[in-house]
C-alpha positions in Angstrom: 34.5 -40.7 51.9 37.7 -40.9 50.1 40.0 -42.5 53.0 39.8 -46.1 51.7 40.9 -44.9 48.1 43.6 -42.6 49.8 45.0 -45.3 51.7 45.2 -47.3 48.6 46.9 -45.0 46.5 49.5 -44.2 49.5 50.0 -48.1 49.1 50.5 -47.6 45.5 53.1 -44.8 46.1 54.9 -46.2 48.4 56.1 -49.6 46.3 57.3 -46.6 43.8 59.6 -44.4 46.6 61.2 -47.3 47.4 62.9 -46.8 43.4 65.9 -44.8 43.3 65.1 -44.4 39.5 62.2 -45.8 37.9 61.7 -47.5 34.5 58.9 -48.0 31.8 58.4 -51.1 33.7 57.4 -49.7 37.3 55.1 -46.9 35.7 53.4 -49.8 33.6 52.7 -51.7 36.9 51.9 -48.9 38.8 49.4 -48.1 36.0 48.1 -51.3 36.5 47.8 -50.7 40.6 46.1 -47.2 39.9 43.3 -48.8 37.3 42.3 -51.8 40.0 42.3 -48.9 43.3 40.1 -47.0 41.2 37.6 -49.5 39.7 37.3 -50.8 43.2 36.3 -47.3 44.3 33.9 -47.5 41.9 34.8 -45.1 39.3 33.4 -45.3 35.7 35.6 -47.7 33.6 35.5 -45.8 30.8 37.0 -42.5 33.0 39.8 -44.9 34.6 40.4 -46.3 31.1 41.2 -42.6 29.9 42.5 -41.0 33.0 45.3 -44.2 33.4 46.0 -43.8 29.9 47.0 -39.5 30.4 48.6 -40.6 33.5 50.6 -43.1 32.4 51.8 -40.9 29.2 52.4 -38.8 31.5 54.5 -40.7 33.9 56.5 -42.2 31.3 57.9 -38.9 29.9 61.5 -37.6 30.6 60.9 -35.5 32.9 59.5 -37.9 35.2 62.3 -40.4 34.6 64.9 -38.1 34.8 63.9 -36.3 37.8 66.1 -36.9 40.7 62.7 -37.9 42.2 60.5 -39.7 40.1 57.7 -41.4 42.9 57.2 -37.2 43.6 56.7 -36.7 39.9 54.1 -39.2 39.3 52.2 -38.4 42.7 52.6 -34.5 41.1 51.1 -36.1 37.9 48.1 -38.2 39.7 47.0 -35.0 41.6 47.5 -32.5 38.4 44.6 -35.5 36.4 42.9 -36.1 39.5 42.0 -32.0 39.7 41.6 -32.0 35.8 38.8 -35.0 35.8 36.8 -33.1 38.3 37.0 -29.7 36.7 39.8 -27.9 37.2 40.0 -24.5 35.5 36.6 -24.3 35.0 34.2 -21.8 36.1 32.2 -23.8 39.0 30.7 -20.8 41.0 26.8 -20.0 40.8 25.8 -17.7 38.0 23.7 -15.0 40.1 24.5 -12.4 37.5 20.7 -12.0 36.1 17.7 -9.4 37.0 16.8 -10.3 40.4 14.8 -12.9 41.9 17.2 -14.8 40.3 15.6 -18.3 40.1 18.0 -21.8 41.3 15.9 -25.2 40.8 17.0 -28.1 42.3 16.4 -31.7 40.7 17.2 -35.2 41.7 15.4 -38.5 42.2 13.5 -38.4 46.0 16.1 -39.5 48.4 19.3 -38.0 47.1 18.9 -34.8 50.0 17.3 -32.0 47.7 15.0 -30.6 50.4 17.5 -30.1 52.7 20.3 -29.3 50.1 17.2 -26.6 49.8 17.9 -25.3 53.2 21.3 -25.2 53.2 21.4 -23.5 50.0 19.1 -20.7 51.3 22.1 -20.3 54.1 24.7 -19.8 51.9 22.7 -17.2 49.8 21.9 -15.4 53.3 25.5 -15.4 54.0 26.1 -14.3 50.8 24.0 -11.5 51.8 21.6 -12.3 49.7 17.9 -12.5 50.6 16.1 -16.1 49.0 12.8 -17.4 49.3 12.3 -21.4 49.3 9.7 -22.3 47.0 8.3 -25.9 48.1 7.5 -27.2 44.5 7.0 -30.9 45.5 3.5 -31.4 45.6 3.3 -35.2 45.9 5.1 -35.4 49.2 3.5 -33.2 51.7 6.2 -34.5 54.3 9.0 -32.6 51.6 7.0 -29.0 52.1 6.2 -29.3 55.3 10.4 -30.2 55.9 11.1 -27.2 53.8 9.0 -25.0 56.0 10.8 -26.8 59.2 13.8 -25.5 57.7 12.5 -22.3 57.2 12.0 -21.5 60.6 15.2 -22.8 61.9 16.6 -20.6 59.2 14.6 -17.9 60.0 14.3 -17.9 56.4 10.8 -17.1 54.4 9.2 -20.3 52.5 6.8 -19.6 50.0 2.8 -21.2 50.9 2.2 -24.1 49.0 0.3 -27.4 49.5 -0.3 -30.7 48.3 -2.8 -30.9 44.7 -1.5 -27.5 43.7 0.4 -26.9 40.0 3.9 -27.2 40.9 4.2 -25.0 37.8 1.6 -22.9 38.9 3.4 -22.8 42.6 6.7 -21.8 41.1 5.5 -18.6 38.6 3.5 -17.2 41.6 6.7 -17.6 44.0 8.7 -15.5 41.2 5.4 -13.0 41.3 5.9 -12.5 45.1 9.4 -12.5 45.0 9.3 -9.3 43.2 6.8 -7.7 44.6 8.6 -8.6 48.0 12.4 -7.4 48.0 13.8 -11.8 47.3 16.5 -11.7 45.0 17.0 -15.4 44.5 14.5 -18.0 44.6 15.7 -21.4 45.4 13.3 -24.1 44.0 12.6 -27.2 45.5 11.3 -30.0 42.6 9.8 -33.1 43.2 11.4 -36.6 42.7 10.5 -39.9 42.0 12.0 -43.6 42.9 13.3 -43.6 39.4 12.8 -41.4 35.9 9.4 -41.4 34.1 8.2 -39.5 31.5 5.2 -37.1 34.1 8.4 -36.0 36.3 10.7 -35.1 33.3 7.3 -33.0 31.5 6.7 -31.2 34.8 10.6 -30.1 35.6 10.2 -29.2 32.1 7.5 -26.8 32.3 8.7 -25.9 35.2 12.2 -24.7 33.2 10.0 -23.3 30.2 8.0 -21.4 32.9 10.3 -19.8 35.1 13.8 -20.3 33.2 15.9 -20.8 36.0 19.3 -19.2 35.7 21.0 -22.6 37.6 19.5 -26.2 36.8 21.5 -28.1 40.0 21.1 -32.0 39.4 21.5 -32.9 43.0 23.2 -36.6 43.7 23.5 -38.8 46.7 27.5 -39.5 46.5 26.8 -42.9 48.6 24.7 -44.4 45.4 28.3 -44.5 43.3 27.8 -44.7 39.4 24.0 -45.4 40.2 24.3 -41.8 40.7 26.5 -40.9 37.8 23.6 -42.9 35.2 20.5 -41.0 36.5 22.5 -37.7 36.3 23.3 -38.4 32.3 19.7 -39.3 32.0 18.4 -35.6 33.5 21.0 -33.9 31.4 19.7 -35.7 28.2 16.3 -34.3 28.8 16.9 -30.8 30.8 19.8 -28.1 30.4 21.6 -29.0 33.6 24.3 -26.4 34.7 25.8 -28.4 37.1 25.8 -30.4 40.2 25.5 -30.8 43.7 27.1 -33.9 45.3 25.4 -34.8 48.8 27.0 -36.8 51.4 30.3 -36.5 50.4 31.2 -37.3 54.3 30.0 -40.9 54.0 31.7 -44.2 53.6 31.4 -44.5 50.2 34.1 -45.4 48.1 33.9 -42.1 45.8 33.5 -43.1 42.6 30.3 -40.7 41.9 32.6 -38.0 42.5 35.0 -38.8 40.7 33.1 -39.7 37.5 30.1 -37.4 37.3 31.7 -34.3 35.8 33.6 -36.5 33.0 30.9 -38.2 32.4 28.0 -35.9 32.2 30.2 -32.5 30.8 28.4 -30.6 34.0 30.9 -28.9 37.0 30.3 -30.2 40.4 29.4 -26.9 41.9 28.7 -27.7 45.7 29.3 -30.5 47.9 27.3 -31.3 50.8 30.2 -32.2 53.9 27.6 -33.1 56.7 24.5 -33.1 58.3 24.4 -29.7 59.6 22.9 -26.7 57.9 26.1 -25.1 57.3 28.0 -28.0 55.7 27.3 -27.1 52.4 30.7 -26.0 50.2 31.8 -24.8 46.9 33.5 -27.6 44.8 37.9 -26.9 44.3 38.7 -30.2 41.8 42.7 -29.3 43.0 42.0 -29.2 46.9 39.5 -32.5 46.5 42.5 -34.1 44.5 45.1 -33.0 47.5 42.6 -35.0 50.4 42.4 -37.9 47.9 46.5 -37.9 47.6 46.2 -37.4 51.8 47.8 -33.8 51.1 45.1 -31.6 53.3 43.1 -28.7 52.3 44.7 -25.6 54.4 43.1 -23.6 52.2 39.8 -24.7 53.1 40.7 -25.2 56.5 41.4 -21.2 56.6 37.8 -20.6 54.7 36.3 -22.4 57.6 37.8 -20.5 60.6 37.5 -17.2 58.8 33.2 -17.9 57.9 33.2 -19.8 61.7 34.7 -16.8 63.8 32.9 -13.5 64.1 34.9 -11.0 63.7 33.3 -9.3 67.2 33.6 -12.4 69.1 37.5 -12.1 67.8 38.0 -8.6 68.9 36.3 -9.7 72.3 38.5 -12.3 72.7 41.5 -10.3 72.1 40.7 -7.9 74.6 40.5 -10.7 77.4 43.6 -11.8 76.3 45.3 -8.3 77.1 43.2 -8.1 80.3 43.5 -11.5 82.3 45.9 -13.6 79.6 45.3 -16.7 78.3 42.8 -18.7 81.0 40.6 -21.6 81.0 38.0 -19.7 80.8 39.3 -18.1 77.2 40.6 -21.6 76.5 37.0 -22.8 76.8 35.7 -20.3 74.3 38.1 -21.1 71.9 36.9 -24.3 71.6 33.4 -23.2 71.3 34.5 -21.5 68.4 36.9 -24.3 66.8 33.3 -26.4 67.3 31.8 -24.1 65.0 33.9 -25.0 62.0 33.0 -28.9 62.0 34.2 -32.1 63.6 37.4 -32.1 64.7 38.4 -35.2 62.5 36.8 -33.6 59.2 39.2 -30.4 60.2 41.8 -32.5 61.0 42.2 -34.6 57.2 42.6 -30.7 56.0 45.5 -30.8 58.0 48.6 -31.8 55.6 49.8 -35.4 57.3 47.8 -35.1 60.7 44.8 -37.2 59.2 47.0 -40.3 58.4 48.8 -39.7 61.7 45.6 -40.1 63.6 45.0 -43.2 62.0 48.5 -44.6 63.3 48.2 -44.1 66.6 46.4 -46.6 67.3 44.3 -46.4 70.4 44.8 -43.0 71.2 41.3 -41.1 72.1 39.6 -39.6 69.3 39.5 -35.9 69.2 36.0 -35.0 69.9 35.9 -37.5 73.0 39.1 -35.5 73.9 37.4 -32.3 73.4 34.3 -33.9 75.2 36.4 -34.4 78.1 38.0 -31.3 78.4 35.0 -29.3 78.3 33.9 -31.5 81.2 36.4 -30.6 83.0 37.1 -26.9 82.5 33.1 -26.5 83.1 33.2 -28.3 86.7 35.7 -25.7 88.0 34.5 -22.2 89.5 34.9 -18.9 87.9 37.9 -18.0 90.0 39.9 -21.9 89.1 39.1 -20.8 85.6 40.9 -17.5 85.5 43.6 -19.1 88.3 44.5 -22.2 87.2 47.5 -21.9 90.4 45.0 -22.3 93.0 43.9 -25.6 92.1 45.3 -28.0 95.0 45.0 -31.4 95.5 41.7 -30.9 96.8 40.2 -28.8 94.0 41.2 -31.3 91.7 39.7 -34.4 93.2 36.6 -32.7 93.6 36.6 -31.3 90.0 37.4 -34.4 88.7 34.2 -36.0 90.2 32.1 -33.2 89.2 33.1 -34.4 85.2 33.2 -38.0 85.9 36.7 -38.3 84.6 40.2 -39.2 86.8 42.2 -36.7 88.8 45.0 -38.1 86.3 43.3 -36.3 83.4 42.6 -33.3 85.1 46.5 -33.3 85.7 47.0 -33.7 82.2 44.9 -31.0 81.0 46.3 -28.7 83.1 50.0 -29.7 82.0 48.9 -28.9 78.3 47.4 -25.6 79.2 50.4 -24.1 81.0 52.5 -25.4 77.7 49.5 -23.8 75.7 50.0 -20.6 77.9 53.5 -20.4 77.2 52.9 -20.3 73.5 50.4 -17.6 73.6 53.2 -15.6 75.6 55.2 -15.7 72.5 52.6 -14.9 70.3 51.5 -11.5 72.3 55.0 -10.4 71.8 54.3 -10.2 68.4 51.7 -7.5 68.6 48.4 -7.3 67.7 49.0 -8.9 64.4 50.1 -11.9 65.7 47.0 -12.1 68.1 44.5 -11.2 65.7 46.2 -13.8 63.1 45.7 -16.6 66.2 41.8 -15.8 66.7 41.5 -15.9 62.6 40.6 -12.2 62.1 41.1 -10.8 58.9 44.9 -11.5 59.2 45.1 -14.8 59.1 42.6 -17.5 59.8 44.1 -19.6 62.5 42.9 -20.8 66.1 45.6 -21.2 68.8 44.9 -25.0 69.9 
């Protein structure tokens, strides 16, 4: 979402590294630079007017124009306000602290992703080894239960029986009922939407609230609809006692103005972000490591999160032990990248990466990563058993014919095999560390990181 704004801002930077020293002049301009990029993301005008103003107080201080190097001081600034507009410091985690079924609604206008949000909630709780029940509560859309149930069973996660013409009210009390009686500590509460705001939806979600009193209101908003997004979310808050929000689609092309004007606008922490279309891309909300991809700085941190939650820790310890028995092969170098597919795309993993994202985009006409990967995979699972765990044995002939078998050029399969033996080579070093270093590769509890 925000690699049009990032490239803008690197723009901005740039003109100021090329300043030995800087003066009031070049912040004042670069002010002016900052304000334009971000309007043009569509950001609030009254949260540019504000945020350019504490920036460029900022900037202009001493210790800026002192500093043997300024540009780094106001980037340091940018980030530090960029982090501080979307709630850094504040407390953005899910209050699960009450008497169990603790009850989460969900509320939005139809569209913005709540039933699925739903689903991918109800994942995160499990993980979270927690046990929730979905409660369908939409009872105009009988597509929207019956998804929730779809959900459900992909989940393997229980959805509360409702159907169309019942009391959403009525739907919602009885799910707490059965929740108790049944072992669920958290219900996750799926509300009905409308095309826009009207007075019946806002008296039912607030029934619902008086009903039930859900321990998290999450206003739930489509990150692609920009500050159309950021208006309908001040207009729920007016009338129910939000407690936070959940941006969806945050992977899009939008420019990323809803994100970054929501929580100033509204009061209310972004909580979770939706980063894709699977059911695991749901994420907590960090304000500093969204400022650092916005600046182009990565998100190891995150990056880490994701290979630690990705790898089981069993597959790990299996893993290791083919290591020790037949080294580093094909056929382990296969597996690893069924795990590192796990975690996401390799170009969302890849802008967590400090610098790698931006370098992708300079190469120009080099192969995307997942066609890479694609290929690879091809070719690795058109070999035999034995090629795999010998890669020596593969002859002229072996390669021709394994190359047809993947529909790719004897060349690549030449290729691969010259970045495995480099691979190999590394791994070498890395078992001479011990079995801290190993572990620390396959992102067990040492460290987090996938050798490729």
């Amino acid at each position: 979402m925000f690699d049009t704004l990032s490239d803008k801002l690197d723009s901005v930077f740039k003109k100021l590294r090329g300043h030995g020293k800087l003066t009031e002049q070049h912040i004042k301009e670069t002010m002016r630079e900052i304000r334009l990029v971000l309007l043009e993301a569509d950001v609030n005008f009254k949260v540019v007017k504000s945020f350019v103003s504490r920036v460029g107080e900022r900037a202009a201080g001493q210790e800026v124009l002192k500093s043997l190097t300024p540009a780094q001081q106001v980037i340091k600034v940018v980030r530090e306000e960029l982090a501080e507009l979307m709630g850094e410091g504040e407390d953005n985690s899910l209050d699960l602290a009450a008497r169990p079924p603790v009850p989460l609604m969900l509320c939005g206008l139809q569209g913005a992703g709540k039933t699925t949000t739903c689903g991918k909630l109800a994942l995160k709780m499990r993980r979270d080894k927690r046990n929730p029940l979905l409660v369908p509560a939409d009872v105009y859309r009988p597509a929207a239960i019956e998804q929730l149930k779809t959900l459900g069973r992909q989940l393997n996660i229980e959805v509360f029986d409702s159907h169309a013409g019942q009391d959403p009210v009525d739907i919602c009390t009885r799910a707490r009922e059965y929740a108790e009686l049944n072992g669920f500590d958290t219900l996750i509460l799926d509300t009905a939407g409308r095309l826009h705001i009207d007075e019946e939806l806002m008296g039912e979600l607030k029934r619902i609230v008086a009903n039930v009193a859900p321990q998290e209101i999450l206003f739930v908003a489509d990150a692609m609809t920009g500050q159309d997004a950021v208006t309908v979310a001040k207009s729920f808050d007016e009338q129910l006692p939000l407690t936070g929000v959940v941006l969806t689609k945050l992977d899009g092309d939008a420019r990323g103005g809803a994100a970054l004007s929501i929580r100033a606008v509204t009061g209310k922490p972004i909580k979770l972000v939706g980063m894709g279309e699977k059911l695991d891309a749901l994420e907590q909300f960090h304000p500093d490591r969204m400022a650092q991809r916005i600046l182009g700085m990565g998100d190891v941190l995150s990056l880490i999160e994701k290979a630690q939650s990705a790898v089981d820790e069993e597959d790990a310890a299996k893993m290791e032990q083919a290591l020790r028995k037949d080294g580093f092969t094909l056929e382990t170098f296969l597996e690893q990248m069924q795990m590192v597919k796990k975690m996401g795309s390799i170009d969302s993993l890849l802008k967590m990466i400090p610098g790698a994202g931006k370098a992708m985009k300079q190469a120009k006409g080099m192969q995307l990563p997942e066609e890479e990967l694609k290929k690879i995979e091809a070719i690795i699972r058109s070999m035999t058993k034995k090629e795999r765990l010998d890669h020596k044995i593969l002859n002229g002939s072996r390669r021709l014919r394994i190359a047809n078998g993947s529909g790719t050029r004897v060349q690549d399969v030449n290729q691969l095999l010259k970045r495995f033996v480099e691979a190999q080579k590394m791994m070498k070093k890395m078992q001479k560390m011990g079995p801290k270093g190993l572990k620390g590769m396959l992102g067990g509890r040492g460290g987090g990181q996938l050798p490729f």
